[in-house]
VEXLUM-687418 format. One record per atom (N, C-alpha, C, CB): residue in three letters; x, y, z. Coordinates in steps of 0.1 Angstrom, whole numbers, plus 5000, padded with zeros to 4 digits. Glycine has a CB too. Layout:
REM residues N
ALAXYZ/...
***
This chain:
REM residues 370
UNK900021333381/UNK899221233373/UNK897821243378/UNK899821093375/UNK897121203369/UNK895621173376/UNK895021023375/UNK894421273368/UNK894421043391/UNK893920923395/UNK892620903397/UNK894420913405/UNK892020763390/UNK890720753399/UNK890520613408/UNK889320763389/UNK889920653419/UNK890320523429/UNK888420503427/UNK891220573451/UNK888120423435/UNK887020333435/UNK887120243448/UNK887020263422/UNK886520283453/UNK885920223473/UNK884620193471/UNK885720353489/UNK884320133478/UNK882620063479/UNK882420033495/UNK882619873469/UNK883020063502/UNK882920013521/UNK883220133528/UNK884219893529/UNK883020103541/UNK883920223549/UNK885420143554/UNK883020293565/UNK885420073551/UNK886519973554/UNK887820013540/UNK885719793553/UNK887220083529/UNK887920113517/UNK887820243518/UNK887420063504/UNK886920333522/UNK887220443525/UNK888420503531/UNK886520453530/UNK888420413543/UNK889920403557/UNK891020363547/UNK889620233573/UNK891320293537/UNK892520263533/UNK892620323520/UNK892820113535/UNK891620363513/UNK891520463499/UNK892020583507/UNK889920493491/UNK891720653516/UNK892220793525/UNK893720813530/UNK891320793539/UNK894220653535/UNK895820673540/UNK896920643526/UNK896120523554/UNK895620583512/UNK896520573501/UNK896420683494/UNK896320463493/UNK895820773497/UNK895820903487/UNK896520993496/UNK894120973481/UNK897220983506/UNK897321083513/UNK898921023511/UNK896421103528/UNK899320873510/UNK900620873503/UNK901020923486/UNK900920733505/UNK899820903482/UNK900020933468/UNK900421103469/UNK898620883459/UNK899821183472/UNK900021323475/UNK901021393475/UNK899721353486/UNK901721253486/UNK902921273493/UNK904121253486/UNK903021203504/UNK904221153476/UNK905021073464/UNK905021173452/UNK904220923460/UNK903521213450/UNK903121303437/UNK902321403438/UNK902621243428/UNK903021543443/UNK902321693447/UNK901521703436/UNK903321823448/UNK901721653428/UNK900521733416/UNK899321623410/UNK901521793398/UNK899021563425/UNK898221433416/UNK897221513418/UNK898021263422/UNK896321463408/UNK894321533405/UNK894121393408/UNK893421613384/UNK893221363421/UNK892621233424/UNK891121273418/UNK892721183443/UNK890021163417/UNK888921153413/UNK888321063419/UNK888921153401/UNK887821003428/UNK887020853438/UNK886020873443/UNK887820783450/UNK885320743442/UNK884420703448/UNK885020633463/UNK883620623438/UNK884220723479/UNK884220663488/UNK883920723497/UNK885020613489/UNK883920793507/UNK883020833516/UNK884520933524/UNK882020673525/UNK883620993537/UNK884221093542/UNK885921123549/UNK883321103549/UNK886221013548/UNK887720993552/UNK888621023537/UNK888020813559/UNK888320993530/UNK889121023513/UNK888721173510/UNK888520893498/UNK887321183511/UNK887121323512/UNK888021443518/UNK886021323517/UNK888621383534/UNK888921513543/UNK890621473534/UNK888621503567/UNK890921373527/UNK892321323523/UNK892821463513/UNK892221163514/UNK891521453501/UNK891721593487/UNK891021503482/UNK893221663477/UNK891321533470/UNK890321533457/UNK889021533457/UNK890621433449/UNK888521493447/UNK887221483441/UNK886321373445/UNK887321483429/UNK885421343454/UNK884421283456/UNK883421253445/UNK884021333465/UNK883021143439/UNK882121143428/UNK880921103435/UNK882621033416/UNK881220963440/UNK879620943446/UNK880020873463/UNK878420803432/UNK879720883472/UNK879520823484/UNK879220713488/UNK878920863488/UNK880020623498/UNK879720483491/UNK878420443506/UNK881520343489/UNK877520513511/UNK876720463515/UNK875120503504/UNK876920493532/UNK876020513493/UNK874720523480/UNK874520373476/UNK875220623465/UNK875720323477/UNK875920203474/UNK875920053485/UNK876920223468/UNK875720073491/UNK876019973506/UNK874919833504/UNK875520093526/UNK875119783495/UNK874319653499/UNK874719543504/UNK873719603490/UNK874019453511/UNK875219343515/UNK874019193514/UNK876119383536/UNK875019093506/UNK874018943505/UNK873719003488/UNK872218923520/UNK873618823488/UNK873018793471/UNK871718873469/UNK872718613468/UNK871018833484/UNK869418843481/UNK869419053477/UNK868318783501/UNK870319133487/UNK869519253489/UNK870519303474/UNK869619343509/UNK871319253466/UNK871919263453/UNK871319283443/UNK872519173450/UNK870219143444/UNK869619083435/UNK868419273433/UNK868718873442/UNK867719253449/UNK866719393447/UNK867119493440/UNK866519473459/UNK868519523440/UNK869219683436/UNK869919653425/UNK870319763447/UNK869519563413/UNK870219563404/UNK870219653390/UNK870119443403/UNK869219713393/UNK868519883385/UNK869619953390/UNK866819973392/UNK869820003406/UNK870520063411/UNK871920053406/UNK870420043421/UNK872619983408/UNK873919873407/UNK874419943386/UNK873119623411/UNK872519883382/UNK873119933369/UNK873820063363/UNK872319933362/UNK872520143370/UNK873120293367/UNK874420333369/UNK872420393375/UNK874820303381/UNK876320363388/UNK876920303381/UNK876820343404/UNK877220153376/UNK878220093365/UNK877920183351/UNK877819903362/UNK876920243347/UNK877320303331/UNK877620503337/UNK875320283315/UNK877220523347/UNK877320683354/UNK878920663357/UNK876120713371/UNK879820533361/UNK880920563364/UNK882020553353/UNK881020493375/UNK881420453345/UNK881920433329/UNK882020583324/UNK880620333319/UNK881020693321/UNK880720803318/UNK882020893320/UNK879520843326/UNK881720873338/UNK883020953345/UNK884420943346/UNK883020943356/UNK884420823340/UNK886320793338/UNK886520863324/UNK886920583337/UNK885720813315/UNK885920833300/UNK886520993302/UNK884320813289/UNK885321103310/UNK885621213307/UNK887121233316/UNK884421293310/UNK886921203322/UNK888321233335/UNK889621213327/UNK888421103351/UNK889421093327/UNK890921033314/UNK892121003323/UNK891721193301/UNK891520963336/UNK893220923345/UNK894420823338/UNK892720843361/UNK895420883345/UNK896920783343/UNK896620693346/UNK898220803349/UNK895720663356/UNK895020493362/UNK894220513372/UNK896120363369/UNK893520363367/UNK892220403373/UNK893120273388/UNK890420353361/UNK892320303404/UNK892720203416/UNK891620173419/UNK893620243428/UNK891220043417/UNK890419973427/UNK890719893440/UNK889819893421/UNK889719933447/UNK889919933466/UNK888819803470/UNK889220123477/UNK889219673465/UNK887919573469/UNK887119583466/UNK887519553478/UNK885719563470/UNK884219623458/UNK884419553445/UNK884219823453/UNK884519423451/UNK885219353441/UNK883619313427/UNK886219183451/UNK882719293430/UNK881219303423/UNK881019403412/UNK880119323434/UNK881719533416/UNK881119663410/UNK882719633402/UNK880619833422/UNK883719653409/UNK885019673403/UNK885619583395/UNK885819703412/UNK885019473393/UNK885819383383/UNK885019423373/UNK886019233385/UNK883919423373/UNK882919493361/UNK883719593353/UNK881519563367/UNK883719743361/UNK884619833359/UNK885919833351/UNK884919853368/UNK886619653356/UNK887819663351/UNK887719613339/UNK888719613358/UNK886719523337/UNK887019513321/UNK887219633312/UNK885819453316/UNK885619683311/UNK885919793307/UNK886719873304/UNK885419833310/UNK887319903314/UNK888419983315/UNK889519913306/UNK888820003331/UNK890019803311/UNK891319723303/UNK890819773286/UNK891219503306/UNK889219753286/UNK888919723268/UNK889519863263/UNK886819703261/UNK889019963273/UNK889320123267/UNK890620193265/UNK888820213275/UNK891720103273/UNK892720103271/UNK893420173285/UNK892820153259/UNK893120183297/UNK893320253309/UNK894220113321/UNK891420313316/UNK894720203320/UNK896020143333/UNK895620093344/UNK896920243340/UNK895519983348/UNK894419913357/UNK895119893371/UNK893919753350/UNK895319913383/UNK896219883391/UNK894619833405/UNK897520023394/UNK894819723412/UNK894119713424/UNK894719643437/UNK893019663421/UNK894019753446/UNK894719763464/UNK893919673470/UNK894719933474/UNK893719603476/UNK893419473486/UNK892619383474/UNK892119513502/UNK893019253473/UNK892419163466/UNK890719163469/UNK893119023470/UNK890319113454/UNK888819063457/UNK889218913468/UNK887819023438/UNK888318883476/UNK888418773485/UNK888318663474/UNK887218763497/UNK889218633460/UNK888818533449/UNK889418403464/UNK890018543429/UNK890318373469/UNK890418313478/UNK889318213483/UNK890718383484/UNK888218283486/UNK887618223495/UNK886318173486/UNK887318333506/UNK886018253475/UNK884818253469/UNK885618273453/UNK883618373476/UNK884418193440/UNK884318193429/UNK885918223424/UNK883118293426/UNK886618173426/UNK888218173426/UNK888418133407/UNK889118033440/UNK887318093400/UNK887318143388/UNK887618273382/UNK886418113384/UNK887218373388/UNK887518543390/UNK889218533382/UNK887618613414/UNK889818453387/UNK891318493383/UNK891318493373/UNK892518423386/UNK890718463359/UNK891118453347/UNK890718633342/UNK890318313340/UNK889718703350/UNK889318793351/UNK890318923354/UNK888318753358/UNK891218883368/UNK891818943371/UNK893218943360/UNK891818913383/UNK893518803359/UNK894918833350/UNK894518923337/UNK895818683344/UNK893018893327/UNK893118973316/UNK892819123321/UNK892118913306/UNK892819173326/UNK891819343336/UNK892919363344/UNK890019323350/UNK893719313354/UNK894419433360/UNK896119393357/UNK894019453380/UNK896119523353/UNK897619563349/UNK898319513363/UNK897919753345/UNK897919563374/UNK899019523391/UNK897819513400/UNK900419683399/UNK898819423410/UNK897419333423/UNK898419373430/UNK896719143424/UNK898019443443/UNK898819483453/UNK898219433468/UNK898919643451/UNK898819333472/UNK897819243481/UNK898219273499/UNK898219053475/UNK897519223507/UNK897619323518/UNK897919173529/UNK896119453520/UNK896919053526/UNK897218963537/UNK898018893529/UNK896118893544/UNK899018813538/UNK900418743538/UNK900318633526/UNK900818673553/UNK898918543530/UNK898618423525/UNK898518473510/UNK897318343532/UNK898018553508/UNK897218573491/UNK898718593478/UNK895918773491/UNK899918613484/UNK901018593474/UNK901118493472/UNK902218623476/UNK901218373477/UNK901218253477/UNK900318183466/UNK900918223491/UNK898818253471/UNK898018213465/UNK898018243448/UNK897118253473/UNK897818333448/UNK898218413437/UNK899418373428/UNK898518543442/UNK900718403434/UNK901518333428/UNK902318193424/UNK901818383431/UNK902318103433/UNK902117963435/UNK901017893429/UNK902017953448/UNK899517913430/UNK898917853422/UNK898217873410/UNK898317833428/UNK897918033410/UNK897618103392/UNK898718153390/UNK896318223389/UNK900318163390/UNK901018193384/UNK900918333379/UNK901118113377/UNK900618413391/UNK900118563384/UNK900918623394/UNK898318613384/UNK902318733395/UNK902618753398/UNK902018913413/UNK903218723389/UNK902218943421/UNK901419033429/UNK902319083436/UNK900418993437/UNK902019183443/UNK902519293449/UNK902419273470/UNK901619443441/UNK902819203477/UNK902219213488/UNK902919353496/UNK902219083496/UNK902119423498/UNK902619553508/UNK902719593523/UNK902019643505/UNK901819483529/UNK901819493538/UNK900019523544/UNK902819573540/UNK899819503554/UNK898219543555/UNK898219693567/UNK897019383563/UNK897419753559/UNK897319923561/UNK896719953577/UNK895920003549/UNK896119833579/UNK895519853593/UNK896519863606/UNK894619723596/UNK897119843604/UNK899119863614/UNK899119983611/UNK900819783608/UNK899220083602/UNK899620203597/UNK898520323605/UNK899520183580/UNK897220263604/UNK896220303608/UNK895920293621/UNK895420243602/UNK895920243628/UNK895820193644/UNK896920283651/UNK896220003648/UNK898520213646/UNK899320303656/UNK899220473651/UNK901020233656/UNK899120483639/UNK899420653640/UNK898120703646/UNK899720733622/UNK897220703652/UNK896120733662/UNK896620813672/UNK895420623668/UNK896320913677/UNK896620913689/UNK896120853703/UNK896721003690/UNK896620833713/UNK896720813725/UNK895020833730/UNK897820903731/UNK894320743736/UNK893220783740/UNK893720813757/UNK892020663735/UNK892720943763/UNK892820933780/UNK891620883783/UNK893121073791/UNK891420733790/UNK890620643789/UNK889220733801/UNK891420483794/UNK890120793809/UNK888620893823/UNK888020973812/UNK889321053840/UNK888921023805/UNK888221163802/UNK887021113786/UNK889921293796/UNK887720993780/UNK886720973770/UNK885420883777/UNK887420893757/UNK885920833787/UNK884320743796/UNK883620903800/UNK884820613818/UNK883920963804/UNK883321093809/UNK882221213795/UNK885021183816/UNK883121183782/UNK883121273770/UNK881421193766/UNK884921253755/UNK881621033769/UNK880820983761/UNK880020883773/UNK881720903749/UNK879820983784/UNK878420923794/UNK878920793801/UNK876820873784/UNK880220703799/UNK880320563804/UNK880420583817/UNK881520463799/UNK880020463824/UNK880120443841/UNK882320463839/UNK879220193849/UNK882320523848/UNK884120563852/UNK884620413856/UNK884420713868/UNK883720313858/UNK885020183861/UNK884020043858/UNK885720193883/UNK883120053857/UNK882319903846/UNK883419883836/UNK880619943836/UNK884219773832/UNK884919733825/UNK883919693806/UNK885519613834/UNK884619773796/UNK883519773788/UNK883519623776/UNK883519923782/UNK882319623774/UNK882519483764/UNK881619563753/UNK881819303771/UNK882619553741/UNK882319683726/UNK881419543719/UNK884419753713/UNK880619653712/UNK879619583702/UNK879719593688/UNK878319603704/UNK880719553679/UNK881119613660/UNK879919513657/UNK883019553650/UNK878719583652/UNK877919493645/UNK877819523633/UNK876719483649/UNK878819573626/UNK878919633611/UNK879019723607/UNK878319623603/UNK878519733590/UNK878119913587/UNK877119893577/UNK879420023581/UNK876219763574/UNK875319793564/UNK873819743579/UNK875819663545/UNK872819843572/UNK871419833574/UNK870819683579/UNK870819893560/UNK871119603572/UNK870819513570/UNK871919363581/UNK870719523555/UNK872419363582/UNK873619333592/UNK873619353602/UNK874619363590/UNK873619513606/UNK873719563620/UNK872519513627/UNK873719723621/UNK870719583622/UNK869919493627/UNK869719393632/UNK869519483623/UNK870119243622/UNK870319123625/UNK871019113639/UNK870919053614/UNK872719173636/UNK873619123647/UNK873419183658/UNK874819143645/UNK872819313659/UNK872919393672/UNK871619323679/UNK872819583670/UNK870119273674/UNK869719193684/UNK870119083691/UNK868919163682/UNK870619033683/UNK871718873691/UNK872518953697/UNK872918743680/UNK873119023702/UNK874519103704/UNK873819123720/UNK875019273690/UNK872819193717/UNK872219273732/UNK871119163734/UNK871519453731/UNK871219033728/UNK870018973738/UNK871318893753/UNK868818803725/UNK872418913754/UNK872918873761/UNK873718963775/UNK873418803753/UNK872719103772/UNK873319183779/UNK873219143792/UNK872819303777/UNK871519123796/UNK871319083812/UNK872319013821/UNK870218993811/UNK872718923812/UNK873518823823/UNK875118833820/UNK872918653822/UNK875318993820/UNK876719013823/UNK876519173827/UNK878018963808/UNK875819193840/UNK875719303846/UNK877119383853/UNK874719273854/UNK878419303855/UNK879119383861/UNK880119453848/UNK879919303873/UNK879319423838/UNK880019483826/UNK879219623815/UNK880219333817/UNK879519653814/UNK878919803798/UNK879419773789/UNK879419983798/UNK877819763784/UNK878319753767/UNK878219873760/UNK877519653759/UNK878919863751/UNK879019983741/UNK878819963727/UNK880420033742/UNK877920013722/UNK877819963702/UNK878520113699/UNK875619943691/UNK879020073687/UNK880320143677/UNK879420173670/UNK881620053670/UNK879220303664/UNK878420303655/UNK878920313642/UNK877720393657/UNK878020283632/UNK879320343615/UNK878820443612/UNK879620233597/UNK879820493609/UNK879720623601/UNK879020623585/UNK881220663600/UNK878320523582/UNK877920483574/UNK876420543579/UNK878320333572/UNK875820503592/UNK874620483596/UNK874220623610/UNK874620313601/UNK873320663607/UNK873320793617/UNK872220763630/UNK872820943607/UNK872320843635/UNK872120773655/UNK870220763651/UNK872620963674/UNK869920803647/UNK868320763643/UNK868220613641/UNK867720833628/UNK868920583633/UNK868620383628/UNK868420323643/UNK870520283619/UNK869820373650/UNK870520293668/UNK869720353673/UNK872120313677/UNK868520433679/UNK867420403686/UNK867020353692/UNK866920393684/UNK866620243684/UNK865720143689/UNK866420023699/UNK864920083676/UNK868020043698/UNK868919933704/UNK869019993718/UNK870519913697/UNK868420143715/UNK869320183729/UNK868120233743/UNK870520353725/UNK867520123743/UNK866520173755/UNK866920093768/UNK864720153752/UNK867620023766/UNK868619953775/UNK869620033787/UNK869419883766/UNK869420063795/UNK870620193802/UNK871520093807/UNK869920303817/UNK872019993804/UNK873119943804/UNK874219903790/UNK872919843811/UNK873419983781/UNK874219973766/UNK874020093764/UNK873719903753/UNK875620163757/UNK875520313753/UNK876020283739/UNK876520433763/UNK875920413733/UNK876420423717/UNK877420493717/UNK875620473705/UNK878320503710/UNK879120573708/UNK879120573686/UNK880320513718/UNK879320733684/UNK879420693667/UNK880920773666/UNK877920773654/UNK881720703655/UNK882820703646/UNK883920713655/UNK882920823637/UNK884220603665/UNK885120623677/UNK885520483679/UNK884320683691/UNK885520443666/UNK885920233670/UNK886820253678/UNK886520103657/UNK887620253670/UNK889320283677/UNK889720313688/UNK890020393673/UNK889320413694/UNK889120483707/UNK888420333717/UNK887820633705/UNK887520313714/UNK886520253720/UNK887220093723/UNK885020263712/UNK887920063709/UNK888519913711/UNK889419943721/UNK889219843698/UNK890520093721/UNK891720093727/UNK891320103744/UNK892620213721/UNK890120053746/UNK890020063764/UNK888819973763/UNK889620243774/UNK888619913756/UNK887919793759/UNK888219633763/UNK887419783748/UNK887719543770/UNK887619453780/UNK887719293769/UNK886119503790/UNK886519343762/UNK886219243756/UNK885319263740/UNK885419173767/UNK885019163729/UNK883819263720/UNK883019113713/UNK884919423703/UNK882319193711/UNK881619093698/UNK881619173690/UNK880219023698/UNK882219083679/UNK882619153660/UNK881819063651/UNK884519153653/UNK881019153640/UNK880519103631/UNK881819013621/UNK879819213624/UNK881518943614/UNK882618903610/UNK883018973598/UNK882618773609/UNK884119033596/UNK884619073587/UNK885819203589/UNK883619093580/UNK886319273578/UNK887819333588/UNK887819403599/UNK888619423583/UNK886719393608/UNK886519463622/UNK887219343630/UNK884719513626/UNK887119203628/UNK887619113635/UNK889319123637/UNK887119013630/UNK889519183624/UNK891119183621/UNK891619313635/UNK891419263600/UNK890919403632/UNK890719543635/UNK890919533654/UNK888819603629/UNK890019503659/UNK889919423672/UNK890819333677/UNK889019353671/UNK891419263666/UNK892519153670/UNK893819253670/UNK892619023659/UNK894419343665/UNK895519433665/UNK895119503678/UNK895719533651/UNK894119603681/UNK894019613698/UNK894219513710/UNK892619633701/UNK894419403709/UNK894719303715/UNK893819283722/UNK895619313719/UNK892219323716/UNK891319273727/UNK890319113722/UNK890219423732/UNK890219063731/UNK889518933726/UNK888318943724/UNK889718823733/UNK888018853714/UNK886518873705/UNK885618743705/UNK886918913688/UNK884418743703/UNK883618643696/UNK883318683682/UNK882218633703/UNK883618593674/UNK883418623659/UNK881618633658/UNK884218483648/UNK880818713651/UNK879518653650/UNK879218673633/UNK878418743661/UNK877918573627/UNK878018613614/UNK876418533611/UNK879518573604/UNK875218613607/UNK874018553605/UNK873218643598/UNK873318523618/UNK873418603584/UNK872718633570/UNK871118583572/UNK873518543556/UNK870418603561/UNK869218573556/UNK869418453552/UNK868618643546/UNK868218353553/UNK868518173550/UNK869018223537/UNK866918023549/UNK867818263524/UNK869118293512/UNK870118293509/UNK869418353508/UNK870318413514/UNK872318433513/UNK873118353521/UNK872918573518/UNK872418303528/UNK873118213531/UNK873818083523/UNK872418183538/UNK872318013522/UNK872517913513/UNK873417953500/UNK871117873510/UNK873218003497/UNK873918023483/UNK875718033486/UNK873218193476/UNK875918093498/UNK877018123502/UNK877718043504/UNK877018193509/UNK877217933514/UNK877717783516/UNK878017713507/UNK876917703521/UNK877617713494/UNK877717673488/UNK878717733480/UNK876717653485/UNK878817803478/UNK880317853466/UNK881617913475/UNK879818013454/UNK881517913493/UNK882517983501/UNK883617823505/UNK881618093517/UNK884817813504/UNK885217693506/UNK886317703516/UNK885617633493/UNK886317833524/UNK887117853532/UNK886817783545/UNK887217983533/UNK887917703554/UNK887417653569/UNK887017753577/UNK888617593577/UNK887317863577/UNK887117963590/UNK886318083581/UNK888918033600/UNK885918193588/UNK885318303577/UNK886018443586/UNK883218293576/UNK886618453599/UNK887218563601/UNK888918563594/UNK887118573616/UNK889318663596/UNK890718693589/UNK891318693599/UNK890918823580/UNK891718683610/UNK892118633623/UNK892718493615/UNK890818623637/UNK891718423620/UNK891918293619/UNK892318213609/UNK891018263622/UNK891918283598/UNK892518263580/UNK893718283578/UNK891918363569/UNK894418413586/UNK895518463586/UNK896718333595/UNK895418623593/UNK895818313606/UNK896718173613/UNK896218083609/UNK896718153629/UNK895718033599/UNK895517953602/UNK895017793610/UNK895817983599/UNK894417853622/UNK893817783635/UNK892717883641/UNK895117763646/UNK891917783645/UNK891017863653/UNK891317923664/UNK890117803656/UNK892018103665/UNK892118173669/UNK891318233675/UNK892418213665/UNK890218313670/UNK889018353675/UNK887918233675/UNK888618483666/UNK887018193684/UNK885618173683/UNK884318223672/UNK885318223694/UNK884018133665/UNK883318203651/UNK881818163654/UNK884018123633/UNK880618223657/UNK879318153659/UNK878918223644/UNK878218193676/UNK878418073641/UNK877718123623/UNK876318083622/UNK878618013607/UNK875518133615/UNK874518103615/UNK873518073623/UNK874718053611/UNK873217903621/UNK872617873635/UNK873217863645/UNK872017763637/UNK874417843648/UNK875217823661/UNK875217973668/UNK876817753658/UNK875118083662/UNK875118183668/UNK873418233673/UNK875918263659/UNK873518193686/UNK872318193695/UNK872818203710/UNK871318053694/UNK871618353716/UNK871818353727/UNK872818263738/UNK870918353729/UNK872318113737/UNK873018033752/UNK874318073744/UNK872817833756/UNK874718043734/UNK876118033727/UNK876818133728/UNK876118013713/UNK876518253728/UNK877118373726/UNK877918403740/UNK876018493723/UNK876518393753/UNK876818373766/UNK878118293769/UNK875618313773/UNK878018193766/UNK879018093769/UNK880418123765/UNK878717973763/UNK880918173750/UNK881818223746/UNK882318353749/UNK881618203737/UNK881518463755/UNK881718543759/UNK882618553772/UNK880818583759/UNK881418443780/UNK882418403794/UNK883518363794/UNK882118303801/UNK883818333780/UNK885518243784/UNK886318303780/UNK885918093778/UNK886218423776/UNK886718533766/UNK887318663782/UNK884818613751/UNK886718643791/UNK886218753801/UNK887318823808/UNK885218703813/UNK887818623813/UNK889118603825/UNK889518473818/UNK888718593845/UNK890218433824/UNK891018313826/UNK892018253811/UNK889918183833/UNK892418113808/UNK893218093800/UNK892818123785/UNK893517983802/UNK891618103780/UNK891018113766/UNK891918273765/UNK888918103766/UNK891018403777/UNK891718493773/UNK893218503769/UNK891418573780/UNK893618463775/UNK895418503775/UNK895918403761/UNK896418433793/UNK895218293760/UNK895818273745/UNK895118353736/UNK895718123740/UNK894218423735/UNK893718503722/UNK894918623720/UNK891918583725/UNK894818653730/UNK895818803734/UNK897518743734/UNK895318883753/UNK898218603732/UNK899518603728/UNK899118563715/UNK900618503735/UNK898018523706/UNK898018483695/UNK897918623685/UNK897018373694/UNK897418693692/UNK897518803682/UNK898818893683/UNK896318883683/UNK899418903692/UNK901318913688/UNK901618833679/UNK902518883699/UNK901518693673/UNK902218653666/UNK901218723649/UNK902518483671/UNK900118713654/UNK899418773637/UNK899918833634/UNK898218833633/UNK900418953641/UNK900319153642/UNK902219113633/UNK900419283669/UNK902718993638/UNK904218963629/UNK904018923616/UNK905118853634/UNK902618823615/UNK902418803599/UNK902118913589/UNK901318703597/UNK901419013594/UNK901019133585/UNK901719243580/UNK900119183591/UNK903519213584/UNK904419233578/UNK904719393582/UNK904019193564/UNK903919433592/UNK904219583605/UNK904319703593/UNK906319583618/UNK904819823593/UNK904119923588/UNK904219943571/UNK904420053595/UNK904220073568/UNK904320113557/UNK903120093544/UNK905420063555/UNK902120023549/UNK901519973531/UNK901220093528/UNK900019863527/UNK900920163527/UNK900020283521/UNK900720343513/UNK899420393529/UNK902320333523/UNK903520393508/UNK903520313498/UNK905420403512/UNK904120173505/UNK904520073492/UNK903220083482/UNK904619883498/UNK902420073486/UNK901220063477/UNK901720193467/UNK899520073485/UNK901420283474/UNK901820443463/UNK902920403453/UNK902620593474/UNK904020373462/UNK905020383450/UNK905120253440/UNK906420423455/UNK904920133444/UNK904120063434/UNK903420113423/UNK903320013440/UNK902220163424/UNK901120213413/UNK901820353410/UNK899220223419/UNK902720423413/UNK903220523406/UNK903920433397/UNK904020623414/UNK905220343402/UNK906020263395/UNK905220243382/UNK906420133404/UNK904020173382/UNK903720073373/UNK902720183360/UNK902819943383/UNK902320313364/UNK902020373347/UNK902820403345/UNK901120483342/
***
């Protein structure tokens, strides 16, 4: 059959790559066709466009690139028409991709999509959108069947979340030899820095992130870089010789790490399956902000904590996320009890997310369903 998927993150990249690599596996003769960056690439098929062509993040830096935004919505319109897939899969990117899906539904194409748009949290009017546009919703966190089905009566697919699938099939890191590969002191215990993967985000978070280096000297920090962003941008973070970089090694880097500060969003999830404890952090432009406050109606904004429902992780938002604050929560994160309940609370998450397999279920799902 032929497929076209659609990613917009590197976060869709990572789970567009383990789902085409089941699809493959299900259907030797699939012709894939997607938009998403270098992990779906090394998977097969056809790369159309790269999604750090597309990487904006906030209302405000949207609003700038809405020329941009246009083109790729009638250039990708163009590209399906000619392609003519058995169905088209959308991977979140939920802004670009519900757009998409109309269209698509009008043209008459088989609509299937893999992690919900967050309608949950935000503009949860979207559903009327989703029931007329996608043929199957194949949902990944526990809560959103519920949601989905229980309150819009729209039946969904939960498969499990891909990040279990992802983490354990990794191999084994040897913790000397990668401190050694990648310059770290051999026994400073390290405290990781996920400050994102868009331009605009990383900047913001990574100076809050390292204004608190000083006063945790028996520790190394480490920024993660994304693979989104190349070691020229991180520069200017790194004149500090007690912060090193490391790029496209989260994983690695979480699996012998101490402690982290995570931007908020599925790196928190990401972090919380390593079992290492985190400070949530999250500080937009006043704009996007505002605007955001206003239409987001969720209590918590990490998926940790959304998923338990309790404050699990520590979340500094906005204004609350400032230096003294960061310090403070970090400390309690280091040693003593705070740590040890973050680290039994995330055994009980790692049971809600329903342990392995999505990438199959998902496959044979959207095979099931053209």
């Amino acid at each position: 059959m032929k497929y076209y998927i659609i990613a917009g993150e590197a976060s869709g990249d990572l789970h567009g790559s383990n789902l085409m690599k089941a699809l493959i596996a299900k259907d030797p003769e699939a012709d894939i066709r997607f938009w998403g960056g270098d992990l779906m690439q090394n998977a097969g098929g056809t790369l159309v466009k790269h999604y750090k062509e597309m990487a904006f993040m906030g209302f405000l830096e949207v609003l700038v690139n809405l020329g941009t935004i246009a083109k790729a919505i009638k250039f990708c319109k163009a590209d399906i028409q000619k392609f003519q897939p058995d169905v088209i899969i959308f991977i979140d990117y939920s802004g670009f991709n519900l757009r998409i899906a109309k269209w698509a539904k009008e043209q008459g194409f088989k609509t299937n999509y893999y992690i919900s748009p967050q309608i949950w949290a935000s503009r949860e009017g979207r559903i009327k959108d989703i029931k007329r546009d996608i043929d199957a919703m194949h949902v990944i966190l526990p809560f959103e069947k519920d949601f989905y089905e229980k309150k819009h009566n729209y039946p969904v697919n939960f498969v499990g979340h891909p990040l279990i699938d992802a983490i354990e099939d990794r191999d084994a890191v040897d913790e000397q030899k990668f401190r050694k590969e990648n310059n770290l002191d051999p026994k400073k215990p390290i405290i990781a820095l996920l400050p994102g993967s868009r331009k605009q985000e990383v900047q913001k978070m990574l100076t809050l992130m390292l204004s608190v280096v000083k006063d945790f000297s028996a520790y190394q920090f480490v920024i993660a870089g994304a693979p989104s962003l190349d070691l020229d941008f991180y520069q200017p973070f790194l004149k500090n010789p007690s912060v090193n970089f490391i790029a496209n090694k989260t994983y690695d880097l979480l699996s012998i790490s101490h402690a982290a500060l995570v931007t908020s969003g599925t790196a928190t999830l990401e972090t919380a399956i390593f079992k290492v404890p985190q400070v949530v952090c999250y500080k937009a432009n006043w704009l996007s902000y505002q605007i955001a406050k206003r239409i987001i109606t969720l209590e918590y904004i990490s998926l940790v904590n959304l998923i338990m429902k309790k404050e699990v992780v520590k979340e500094l938002i906005q204004n609350d996320l400032t230096t003294n604050n960061l310090r403070t929560e970090l400390n309690k994160i280091l040693e003593g009890p705070a740590r040890q309940t973050q680290i039994q609370a995330y055994n009980e998450l790692e049971k809600k997310l329903g342990g392995r397999g999505a990438s199959e279920n998902a496959a044979t799902r959207i095979i099931e369903n053209v």
